[in-house]
N, C-alpha and C positions, 0 to 999 in steps of 0.2 A: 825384892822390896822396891816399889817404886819411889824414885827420886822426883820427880814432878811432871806432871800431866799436862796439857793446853789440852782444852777442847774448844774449838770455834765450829758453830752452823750460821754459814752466808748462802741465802739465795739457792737455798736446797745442797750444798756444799757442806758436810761434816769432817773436819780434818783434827785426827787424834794423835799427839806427839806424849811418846814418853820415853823418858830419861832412867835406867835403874846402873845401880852400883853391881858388880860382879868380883868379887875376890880378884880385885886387881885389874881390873876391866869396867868393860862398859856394853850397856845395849841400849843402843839408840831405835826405837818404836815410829812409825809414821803412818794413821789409816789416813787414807783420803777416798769418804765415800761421797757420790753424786747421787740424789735423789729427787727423783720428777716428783712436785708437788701434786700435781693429779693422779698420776697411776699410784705415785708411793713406791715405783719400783727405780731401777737402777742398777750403776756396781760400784765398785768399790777397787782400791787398788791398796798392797799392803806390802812393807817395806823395813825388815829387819835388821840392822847391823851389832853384830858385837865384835867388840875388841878385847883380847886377851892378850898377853903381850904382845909378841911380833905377829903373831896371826889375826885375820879379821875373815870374819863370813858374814854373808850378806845371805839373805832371803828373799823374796820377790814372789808378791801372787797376785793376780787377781783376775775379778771375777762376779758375779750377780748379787746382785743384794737389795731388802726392801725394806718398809718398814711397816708397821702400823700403830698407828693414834689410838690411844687408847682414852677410855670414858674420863678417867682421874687425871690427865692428863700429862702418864708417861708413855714413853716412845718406844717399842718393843722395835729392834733393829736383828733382821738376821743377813747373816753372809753366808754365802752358799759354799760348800767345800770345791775345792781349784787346784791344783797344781801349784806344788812349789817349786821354784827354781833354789838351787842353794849354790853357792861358791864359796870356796873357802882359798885364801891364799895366808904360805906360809917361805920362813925361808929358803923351805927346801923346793916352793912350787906353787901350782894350781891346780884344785879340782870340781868338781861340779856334780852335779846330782839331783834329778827332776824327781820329787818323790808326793805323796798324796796328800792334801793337807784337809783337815775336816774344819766342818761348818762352825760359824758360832753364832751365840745369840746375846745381844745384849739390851740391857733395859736403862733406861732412860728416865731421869726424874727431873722433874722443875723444879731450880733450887731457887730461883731468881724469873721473873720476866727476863724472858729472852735467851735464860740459860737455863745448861743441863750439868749432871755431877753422874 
């Protein structure tokens, strides 16, 4: 369940922050995608952390991403699948783990001039 969202687009710059509650933890969310206003293409970088008690792991990906403009005037966003980096640190250690991570697609509505939901 998400705890709360930010989504800002500056100057071709999409940056998505989210907050959710975990039985006793937490996952902190961060995309930051760059999008050339002419091609519509780009990438994107994406930035997991949770915390469960003394352990936290972290995620890390990125990779290509584009969008397209659609007639009604939502924003069809995909990210290309990339390699995830994962870390996990706990009391007893560190570990790591490069594993495959797949594509997403997301859609985009104007809820506002200027903004998306």
């Amino acid at each position: 369940k998400v705890g709360a969202v930010d989504i800002e687009m500056v100057d071709g710059e999409w940056i998505v922050k989210g907050v959710e509650a975990l039985g006793g933890g937490t996952i902190t969310t961060l995309w930051r995608i760059t999008i050339d206003d002419e091609t519509l293409a780009g990438t994107f970088h994406h930035e997991k952390v949770q915390k469960l008690g003394p352990s936290v792991t972290t995620s890390d990906q990125s990779g290509k991403a584009r969008v397209v403009k659609n007639p009604d005037g939502t924003v069809m966003m995909t990210v290309d699948p990339a390699k995830i980096t994962l870390t996990t640190v706990t009391a007893f250690g560190t570990g790591s783990a490069q594993v495959d991570g797949a594509g997403r697609i997301f859609l985009w509505e104007v809820a506002a001039p200027g903004l998306c939901q």
